[in-house]
C-alpha positions as CSV (number, residue, x, y, z in Angstrom):
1,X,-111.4,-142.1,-14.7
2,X,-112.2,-143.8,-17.6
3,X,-111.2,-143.0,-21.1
4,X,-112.8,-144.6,-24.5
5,X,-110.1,-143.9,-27.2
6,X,-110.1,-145.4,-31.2
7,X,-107.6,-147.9,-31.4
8,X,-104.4,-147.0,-33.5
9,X,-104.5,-143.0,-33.3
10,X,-103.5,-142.8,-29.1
11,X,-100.3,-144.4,-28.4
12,X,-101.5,-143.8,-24.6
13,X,-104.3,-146.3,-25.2
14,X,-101.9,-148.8,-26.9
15,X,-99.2,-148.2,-24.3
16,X,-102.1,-149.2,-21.1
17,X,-103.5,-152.2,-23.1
18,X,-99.9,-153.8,-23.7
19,X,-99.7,-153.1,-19.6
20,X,-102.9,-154.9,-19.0
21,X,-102.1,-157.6,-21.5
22,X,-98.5,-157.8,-19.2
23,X,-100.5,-158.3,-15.8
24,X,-103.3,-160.8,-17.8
25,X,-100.0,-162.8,-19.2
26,X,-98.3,-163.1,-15.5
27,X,-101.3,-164.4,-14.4
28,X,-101.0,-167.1,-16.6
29,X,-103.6,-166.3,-19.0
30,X,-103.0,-167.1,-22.2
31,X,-105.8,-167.0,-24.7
32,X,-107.7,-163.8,-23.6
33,X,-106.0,-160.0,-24.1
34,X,-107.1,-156.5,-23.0
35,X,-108.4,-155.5,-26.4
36,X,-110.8,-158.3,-26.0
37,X,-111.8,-157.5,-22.8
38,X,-111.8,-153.2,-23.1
39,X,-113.0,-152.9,-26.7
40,X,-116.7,-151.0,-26.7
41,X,-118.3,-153.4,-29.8
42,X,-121.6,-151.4,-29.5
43,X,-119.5,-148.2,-30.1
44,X,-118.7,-146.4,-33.9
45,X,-115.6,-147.5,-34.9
46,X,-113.2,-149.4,-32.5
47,X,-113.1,-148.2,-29.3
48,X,-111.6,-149.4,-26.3
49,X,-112.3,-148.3,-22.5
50,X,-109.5,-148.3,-20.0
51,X,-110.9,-148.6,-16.8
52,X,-108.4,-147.5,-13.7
53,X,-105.6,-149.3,-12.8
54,X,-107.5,-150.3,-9.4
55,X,-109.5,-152.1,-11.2
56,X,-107.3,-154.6,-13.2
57,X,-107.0,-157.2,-11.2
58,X,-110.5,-158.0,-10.5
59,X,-110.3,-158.5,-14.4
60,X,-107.2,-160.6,-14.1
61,X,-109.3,-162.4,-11.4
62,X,-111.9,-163.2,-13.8
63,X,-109.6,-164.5,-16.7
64,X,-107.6,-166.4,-14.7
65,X,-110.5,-168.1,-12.0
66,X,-113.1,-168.3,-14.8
67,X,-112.7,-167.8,-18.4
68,X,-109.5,-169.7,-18.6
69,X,-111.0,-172.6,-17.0
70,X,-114.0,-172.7,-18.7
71,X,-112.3,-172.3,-22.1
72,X,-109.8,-175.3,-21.6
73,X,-112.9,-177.4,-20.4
74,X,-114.4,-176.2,-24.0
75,X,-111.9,-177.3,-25.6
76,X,-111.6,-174.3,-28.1
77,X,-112.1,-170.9,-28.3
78,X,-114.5,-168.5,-26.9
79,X,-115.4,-165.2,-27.6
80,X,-115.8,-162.1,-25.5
81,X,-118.3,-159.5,-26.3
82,X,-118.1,-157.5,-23.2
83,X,-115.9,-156.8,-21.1
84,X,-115.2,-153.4,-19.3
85,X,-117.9,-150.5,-19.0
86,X,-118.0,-147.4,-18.6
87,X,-121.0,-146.3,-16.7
88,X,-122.0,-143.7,-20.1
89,X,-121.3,-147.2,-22.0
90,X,-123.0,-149.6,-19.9
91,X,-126.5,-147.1,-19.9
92,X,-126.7,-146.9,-23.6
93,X,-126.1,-150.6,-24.0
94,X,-129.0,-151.1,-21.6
95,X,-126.7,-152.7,-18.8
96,X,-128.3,-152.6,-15.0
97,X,-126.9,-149.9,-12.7
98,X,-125.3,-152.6,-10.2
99,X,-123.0,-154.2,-13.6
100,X,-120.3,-156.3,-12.7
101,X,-118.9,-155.0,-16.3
102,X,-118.3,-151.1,-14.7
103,X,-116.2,-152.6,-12.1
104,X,-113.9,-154.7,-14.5
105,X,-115.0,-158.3,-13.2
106,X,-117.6,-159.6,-15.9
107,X,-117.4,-161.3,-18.9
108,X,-120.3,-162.0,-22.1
109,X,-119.3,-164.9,-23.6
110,X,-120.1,-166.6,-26.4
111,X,-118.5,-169.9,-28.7
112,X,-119.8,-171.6,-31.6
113,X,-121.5,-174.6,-29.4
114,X,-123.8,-172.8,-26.8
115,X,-125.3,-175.6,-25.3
116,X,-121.9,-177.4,-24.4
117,X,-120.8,-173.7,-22.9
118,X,-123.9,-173.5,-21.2
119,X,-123.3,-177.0,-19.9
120,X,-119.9,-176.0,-18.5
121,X,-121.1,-172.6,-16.8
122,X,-123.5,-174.6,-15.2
123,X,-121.6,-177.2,-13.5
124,X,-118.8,-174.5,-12.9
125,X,-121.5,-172.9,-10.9
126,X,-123.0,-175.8,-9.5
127,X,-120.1,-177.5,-8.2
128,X,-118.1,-174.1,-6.9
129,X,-120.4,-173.4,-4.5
130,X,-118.0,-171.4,-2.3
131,X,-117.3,-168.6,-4.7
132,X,-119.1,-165.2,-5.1
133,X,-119.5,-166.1,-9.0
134,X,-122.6,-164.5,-10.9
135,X,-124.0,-166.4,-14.1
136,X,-126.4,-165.5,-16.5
137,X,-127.5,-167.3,-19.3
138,X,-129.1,-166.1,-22.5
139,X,-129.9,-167.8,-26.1
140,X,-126.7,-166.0,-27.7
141,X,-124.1,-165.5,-24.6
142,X,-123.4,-166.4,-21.2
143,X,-122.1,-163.9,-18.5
144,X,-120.1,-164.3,-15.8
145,X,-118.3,-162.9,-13.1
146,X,-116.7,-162.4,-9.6
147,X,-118.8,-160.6,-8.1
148,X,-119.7,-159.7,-4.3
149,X,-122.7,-162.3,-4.2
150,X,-123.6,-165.7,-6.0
151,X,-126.2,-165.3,-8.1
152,X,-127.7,-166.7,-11.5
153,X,-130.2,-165.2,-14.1
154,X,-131.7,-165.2,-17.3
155,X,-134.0,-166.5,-19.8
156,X,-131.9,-170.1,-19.9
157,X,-131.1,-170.1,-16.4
158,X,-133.0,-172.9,-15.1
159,X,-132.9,-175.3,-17.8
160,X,-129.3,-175.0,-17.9
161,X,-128.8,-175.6,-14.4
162,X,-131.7,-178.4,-13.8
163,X,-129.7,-180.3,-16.9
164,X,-126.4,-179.7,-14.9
165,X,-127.6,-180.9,-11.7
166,X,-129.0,-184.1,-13.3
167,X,-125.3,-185.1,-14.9
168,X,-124.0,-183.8,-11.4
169,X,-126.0,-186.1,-9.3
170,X,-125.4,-188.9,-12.5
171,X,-121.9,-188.9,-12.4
172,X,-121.8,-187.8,-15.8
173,X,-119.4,-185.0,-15.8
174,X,-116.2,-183.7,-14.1
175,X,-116.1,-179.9,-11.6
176,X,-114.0,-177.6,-14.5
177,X,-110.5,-177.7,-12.9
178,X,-109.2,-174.1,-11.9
179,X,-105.6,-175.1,-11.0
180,X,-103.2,-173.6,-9.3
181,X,-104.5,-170.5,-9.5
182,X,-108.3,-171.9,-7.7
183,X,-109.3,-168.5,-5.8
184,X,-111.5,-170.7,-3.2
């Protein structure tokens, strides 16, 4: 079950996001936290949905296999504007029934160069063609995710992937390194 609380009146809710933010640090992620990745920014005030502890790994999953990467291949920081759902959330946000954000493995992203993030979700996509990783692209954010099936979308979908194939088949550009922690 899933509980949206205001941040700083339930120690509960600051108790389970200092948990999460444990089990994101072991991973060895260290530039996204829970509040990023639980905080409802469509929502009055600041509000953060814990999703069940069943869940938190596939989030762990994602930081770890696909934000972290990404961001060190950006070279600065990126900004998360979703992150968990609730399925009362993800309805009056407008999100699709089957969201990867009510099952805790989806990310929006955004960072103040688009195109170069674009660039990089695109040849992360392109080149790890193994992994069930689902891409959308939009003018203002980029999703992504772990989910069941590879998949891509959106209104700058195929732009940004022709472009990335071209440098692909070029030579112009290097896979995004996932380390240690590569999920393949």
């Amino acid at each position: 079950m899933t509980r949206a609380i205001a941040s700083g009146h339930d120690q509960d809710v600051k108790a389970r996001l200092a948990e999460l933010d444990a089990e994101i640090l072991d991973a060895g992620v260290t530039h996204f936290t829970a509040r990023e990745v639980t905080r409802l920014r469509k929502a009055p005030g600041t509000v953060y949905a814990i999703p069940p502890l069943t869940l938190w790994d596939r989030m762990v999953r994602t930081l770890r296999d696909v934000a972290e990467p990404l961001r060190a291949a950006y070279g600065g920081p990126l900004r998360v504007l979703n992150g968990y759902r609730s399925s009362d959330y993800n309805a009056a946000v407008g999100g699709s029934k089957g969201s990867r954000h009510l099952y805790f493995e989806a990310l929006d992203i955004t960072a103040s160069n688009m195109e170069k993030l674009r660039a990089l979700v695109a040849e992360m996509y392109l080149t790890r063609v193994t992994e069930p990783i689902g891409v959308g692209f939009y003018r203002g954010n980029i999703h992504v995710d772990i989910g069941y099936r590879r998949r891509h979308w959106g209104s700058m979908a195929a732009r940004s992937l022709d472009e990335a194939r071209e440098r692909l088949r070029d030579g112009d550009t290097q896979p995004i390194d996932v380390g240690e922690n590569d999920c393949a």
